[in-house]
DSSP file (Angstrom, degrees, kcal/mol; ACC not computed):
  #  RESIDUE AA STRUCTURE BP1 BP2  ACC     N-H-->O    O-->H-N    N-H-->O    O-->H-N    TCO  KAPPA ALPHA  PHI   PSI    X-CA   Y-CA   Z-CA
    1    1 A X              0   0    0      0, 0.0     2,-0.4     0, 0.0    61,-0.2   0.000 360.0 360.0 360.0 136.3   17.6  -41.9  -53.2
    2    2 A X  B     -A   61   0A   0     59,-2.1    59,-3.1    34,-0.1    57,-0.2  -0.729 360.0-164.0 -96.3 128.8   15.7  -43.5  -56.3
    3    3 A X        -     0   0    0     -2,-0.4    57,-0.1    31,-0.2    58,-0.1   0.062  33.8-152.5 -98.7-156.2   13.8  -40.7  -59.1
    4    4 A X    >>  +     0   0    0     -2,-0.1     4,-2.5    56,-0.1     3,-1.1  -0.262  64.7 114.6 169.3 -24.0   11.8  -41.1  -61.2
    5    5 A X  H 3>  +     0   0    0     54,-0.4     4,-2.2     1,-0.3     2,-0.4   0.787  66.4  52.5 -73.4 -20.2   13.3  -37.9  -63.0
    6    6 A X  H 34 S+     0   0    0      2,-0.2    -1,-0.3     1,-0.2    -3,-0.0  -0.497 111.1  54.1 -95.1  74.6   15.0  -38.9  -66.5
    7    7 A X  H <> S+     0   0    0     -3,-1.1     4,-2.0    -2,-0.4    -2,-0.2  -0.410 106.8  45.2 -87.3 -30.4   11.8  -40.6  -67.3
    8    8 A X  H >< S+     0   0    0     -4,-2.5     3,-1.8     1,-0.2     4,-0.5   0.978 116.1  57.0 -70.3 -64.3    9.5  -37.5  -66.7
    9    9 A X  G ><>S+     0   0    0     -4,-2.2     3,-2.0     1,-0.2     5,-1.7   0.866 109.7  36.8 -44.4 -62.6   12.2  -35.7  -68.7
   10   10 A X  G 345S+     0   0    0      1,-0.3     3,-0.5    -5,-0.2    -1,-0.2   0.701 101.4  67.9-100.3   7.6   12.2  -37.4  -71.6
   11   11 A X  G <<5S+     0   0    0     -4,-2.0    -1,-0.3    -3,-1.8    -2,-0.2   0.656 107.3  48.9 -82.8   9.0    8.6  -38.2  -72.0
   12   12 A X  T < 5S-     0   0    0     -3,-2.0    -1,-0.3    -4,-0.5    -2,-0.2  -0.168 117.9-118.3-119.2  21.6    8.4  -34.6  -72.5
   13   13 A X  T   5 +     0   0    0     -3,-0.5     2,-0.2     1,-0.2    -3,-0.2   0.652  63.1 150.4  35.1  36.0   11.5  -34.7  -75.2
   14   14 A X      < -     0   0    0     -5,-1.7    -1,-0.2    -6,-0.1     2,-0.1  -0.541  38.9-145.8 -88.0 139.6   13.5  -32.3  -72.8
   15   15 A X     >  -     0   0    0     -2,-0.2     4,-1.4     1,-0.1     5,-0.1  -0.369  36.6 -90.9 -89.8-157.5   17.3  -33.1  -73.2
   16   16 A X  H  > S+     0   0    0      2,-0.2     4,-1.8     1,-0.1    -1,-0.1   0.974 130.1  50.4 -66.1 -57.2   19.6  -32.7  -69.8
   17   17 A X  H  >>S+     0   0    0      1,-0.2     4,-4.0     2,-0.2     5,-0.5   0.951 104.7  54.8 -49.5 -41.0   20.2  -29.1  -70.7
   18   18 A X  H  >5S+     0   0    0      1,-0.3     4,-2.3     2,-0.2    -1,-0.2   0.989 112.1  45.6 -55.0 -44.3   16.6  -28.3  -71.2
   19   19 A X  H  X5S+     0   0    0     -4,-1.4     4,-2.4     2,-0.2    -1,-0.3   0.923 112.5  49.3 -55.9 -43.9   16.1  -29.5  -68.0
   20   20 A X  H >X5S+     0   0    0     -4,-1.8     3,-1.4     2,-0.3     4,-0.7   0.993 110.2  52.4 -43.8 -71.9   19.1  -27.6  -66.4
   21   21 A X  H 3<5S+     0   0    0     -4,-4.0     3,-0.3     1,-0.3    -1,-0.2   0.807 107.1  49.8 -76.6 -26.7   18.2  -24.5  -67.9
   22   22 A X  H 3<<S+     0   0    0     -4,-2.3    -1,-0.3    -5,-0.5    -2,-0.3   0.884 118.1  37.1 -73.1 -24.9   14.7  -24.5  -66.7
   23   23 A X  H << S-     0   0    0     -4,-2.4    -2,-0.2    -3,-1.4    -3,-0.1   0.231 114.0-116.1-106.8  31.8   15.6  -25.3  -63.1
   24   24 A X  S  < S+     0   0    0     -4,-0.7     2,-0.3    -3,-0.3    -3,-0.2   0.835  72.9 115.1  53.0  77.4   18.7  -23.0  -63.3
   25   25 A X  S    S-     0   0    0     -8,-0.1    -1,-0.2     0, 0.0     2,-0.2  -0.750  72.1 -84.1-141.6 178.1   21.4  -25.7  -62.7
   26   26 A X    >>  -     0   0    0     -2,-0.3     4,-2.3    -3,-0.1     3,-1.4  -0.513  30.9-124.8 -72.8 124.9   24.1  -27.2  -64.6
   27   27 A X  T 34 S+     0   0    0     -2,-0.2   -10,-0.1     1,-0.2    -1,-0.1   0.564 116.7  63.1 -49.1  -8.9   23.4  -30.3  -67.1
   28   28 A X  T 34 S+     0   0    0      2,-0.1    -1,-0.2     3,-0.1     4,-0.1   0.744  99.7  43.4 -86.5 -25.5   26.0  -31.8  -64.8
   29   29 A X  T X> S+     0   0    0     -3,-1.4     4,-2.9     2,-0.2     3,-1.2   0.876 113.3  58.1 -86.3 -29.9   23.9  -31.6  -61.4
   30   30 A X  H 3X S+     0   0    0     -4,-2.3     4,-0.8     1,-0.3     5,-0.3   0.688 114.4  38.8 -61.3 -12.1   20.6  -33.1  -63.9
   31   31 A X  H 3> S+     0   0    0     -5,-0.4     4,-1.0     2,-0.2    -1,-0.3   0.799 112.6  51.7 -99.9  -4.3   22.9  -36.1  -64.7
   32   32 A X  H <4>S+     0   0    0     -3,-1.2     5,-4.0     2,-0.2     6,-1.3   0.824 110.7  53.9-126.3 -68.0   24.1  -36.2  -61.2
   33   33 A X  H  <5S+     0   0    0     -4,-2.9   -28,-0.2     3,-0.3    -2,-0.2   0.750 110.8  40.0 -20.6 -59.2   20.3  -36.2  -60.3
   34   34 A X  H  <5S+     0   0    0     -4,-0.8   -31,-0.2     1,-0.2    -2,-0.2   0.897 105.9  69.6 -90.7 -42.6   19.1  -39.4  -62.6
   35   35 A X  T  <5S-     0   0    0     -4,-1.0    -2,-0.2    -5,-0.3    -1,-0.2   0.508 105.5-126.1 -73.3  11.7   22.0  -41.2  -61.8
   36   36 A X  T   5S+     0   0    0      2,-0.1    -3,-0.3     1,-0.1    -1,-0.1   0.982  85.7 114.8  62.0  47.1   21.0  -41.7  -58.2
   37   37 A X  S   <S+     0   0    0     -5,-4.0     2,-0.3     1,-0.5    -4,-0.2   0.609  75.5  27.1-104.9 -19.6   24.6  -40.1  -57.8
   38   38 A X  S    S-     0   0    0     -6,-1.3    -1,-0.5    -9,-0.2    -2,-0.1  -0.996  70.5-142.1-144.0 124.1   23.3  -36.6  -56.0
   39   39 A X        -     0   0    0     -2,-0.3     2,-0.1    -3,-0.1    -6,-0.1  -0.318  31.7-117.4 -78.3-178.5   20.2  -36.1  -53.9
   40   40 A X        -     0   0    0     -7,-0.1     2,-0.3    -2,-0.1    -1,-0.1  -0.295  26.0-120.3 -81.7 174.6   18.7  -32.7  -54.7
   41   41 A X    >>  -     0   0    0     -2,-0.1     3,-6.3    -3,-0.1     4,-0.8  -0.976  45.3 -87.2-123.3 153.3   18.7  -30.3  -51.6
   42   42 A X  H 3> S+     0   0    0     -2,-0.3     4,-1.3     1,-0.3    -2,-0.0   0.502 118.0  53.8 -30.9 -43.3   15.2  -29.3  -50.8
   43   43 A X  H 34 S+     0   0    0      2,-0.2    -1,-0.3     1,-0.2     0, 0.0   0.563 111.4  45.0 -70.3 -16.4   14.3  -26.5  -52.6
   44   44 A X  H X> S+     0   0    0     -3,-6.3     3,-2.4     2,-0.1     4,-2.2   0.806 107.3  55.4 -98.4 -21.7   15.2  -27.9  -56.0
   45   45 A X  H 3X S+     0   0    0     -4,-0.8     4,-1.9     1,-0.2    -2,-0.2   0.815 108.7  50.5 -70.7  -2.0   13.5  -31.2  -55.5
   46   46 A X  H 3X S+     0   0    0     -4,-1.3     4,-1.5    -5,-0.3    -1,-0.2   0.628 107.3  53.3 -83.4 -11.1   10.5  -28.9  -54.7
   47   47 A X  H <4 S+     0   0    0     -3,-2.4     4,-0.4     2,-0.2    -2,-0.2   0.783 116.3  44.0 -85.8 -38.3   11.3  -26.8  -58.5
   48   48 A X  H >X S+     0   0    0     -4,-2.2     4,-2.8     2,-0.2     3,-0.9   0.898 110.8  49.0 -84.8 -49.0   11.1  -30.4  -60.1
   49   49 A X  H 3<>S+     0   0    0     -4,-1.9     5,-0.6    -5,-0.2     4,-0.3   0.977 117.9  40.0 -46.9 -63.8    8.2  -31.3  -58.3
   50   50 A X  T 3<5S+     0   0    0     -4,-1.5    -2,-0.2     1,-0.2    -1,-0.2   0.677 120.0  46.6 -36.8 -29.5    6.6  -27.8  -59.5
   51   51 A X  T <45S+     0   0    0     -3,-0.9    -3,-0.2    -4,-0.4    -2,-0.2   0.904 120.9  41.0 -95.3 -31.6    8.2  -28.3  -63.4
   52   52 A X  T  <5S-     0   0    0     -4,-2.8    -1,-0.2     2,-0.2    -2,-0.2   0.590 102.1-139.5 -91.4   3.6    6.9  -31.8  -63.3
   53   53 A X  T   5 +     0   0    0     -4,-0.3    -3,-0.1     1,-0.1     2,-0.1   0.959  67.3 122.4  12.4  87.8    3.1  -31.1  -61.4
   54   54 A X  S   <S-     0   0    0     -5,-0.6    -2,-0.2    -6,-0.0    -1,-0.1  -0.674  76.2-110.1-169.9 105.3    3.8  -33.9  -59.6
   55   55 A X        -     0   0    0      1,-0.1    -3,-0.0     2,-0.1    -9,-0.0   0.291  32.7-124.3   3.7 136.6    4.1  -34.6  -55.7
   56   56 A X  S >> S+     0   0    0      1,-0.2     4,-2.3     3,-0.1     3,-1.3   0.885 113.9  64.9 -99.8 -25.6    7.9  -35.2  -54.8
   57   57 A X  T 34 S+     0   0    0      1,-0.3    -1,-0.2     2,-0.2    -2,-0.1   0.818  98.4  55.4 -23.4 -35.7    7.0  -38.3  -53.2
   58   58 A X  T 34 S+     0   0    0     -4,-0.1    -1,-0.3     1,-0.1     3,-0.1  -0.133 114.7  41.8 -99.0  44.4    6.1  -39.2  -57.0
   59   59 A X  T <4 S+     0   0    0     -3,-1.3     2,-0.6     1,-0.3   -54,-0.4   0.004 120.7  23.6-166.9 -46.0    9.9  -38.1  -58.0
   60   60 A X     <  +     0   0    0     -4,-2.3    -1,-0.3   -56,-0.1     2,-0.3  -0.959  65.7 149.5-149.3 152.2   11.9  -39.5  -55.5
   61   61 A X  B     -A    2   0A   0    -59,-3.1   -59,-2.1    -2,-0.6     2,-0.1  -0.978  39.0-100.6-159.9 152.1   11.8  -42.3  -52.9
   62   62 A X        -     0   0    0     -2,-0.3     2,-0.3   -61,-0.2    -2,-0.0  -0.443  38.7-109.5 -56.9 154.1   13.6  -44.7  -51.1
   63   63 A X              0   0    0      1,-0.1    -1,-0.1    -2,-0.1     0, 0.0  -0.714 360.0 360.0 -90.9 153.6   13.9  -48.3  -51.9
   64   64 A X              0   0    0     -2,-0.3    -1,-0.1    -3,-0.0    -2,-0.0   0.461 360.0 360.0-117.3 360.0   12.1  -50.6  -49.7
């Protein structure tokens, strides 16, 4: 699945950890995360939707 999410991150000057430690994961699952390597499971891409006030439709998508 394709994000959106290290660009919302770092127009806000958040590093990986800042991000981590506000949705109470590991800087390893936020890198995991931008790299298209690891989808989120529902309930965080709905904490990133919330930290980002932004739809998660506007965060993550398929490519068409």
């Amino acid at each position: 699945m394709k994000n959106v999410m290290r660009q919302l991150r770092t127009d806000r000057g958040w590093s990986q950890g800042d991000l981590a430690d506000q949705l109470e994961v590991s800087r390893q699952t936020v890198n995991a995360i931008e790299t298209e390597r690891y989808d989120p499971s529902l309930p965080l891409a709905f904490a990133i939707a919330r930290l980002f006030g932004k739809p998660i439709e506007k965060i993550f998508f398929t490519e068409k």
